[in-house]
C-alpha atoms as one frame of an Amber mdcrd trajectory, in Angstrom:
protein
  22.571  49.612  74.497  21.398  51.026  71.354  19.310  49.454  69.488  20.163
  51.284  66.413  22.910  49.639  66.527  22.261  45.679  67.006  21.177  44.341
  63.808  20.708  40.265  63.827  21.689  38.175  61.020  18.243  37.521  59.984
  17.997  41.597  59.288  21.869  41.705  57.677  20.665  38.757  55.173  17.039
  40.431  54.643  18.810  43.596  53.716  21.371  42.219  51.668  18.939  40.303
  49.633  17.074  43.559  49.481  19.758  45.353  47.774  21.559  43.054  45.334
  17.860  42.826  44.308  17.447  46.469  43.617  20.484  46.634  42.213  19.878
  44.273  40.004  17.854  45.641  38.079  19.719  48.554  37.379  21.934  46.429
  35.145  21.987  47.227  31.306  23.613  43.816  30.093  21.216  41.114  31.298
  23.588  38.190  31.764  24.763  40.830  34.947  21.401  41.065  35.436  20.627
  37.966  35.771  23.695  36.509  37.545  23.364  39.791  40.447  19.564  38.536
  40.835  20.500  34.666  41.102  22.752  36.116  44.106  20.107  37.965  45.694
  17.538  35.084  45.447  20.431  32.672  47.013  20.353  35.591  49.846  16.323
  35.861  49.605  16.442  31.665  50.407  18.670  31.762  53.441  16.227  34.392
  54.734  13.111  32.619  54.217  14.810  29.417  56.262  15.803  31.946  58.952
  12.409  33.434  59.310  11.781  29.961  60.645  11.053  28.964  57.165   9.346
  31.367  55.170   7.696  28.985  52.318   6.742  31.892  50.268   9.798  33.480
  50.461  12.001  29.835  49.891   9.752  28.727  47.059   8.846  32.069  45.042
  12.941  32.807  44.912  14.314  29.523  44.608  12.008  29.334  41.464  13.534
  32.690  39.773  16.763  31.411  40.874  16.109  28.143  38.521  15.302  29.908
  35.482  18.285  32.734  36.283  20.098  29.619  35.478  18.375  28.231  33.343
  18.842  31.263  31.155  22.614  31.896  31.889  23.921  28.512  31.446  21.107
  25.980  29.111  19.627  28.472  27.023  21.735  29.180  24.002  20.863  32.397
  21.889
């Protein structure tokens, strides 16, 4: 078998959360910005828990993931 090949979920999640991240922050308009991140730190949770729970990892993006909301819905300009 090729291990090039086999990829576990844990490593598909990682990787997505990876990119969505760097993407990001490639937006101009920072509601996008913002609402792209809160998706990658949903994506950056789920990893943490399936690194057998990653505290670091759960509590560092579940904490931008507040304030990404905070920002896009409570906060009014």
């Amino acid at each position: 078998m090729n291990l090039i090949l086999f990829i576990d979920t844990t490593e598909i999640v990682g990787y997505s959360a990876m990119l969505l991240l760097l993407v990001s922050f490639l937006m101009k308009d920072i509601r996008r910005l913002r609402m792209l991140n809160s998706i990658a730190c949903a994506f950056f949770v789920v990893y943490g828990f399936l690194l057998q729970t990653s505290w670091p990892i759960i509590i560092s993006n579940a904490a931008i993931f507040g304030i990404n909301l905070y920002y896009l819905f409570l906060k009014k300009n």
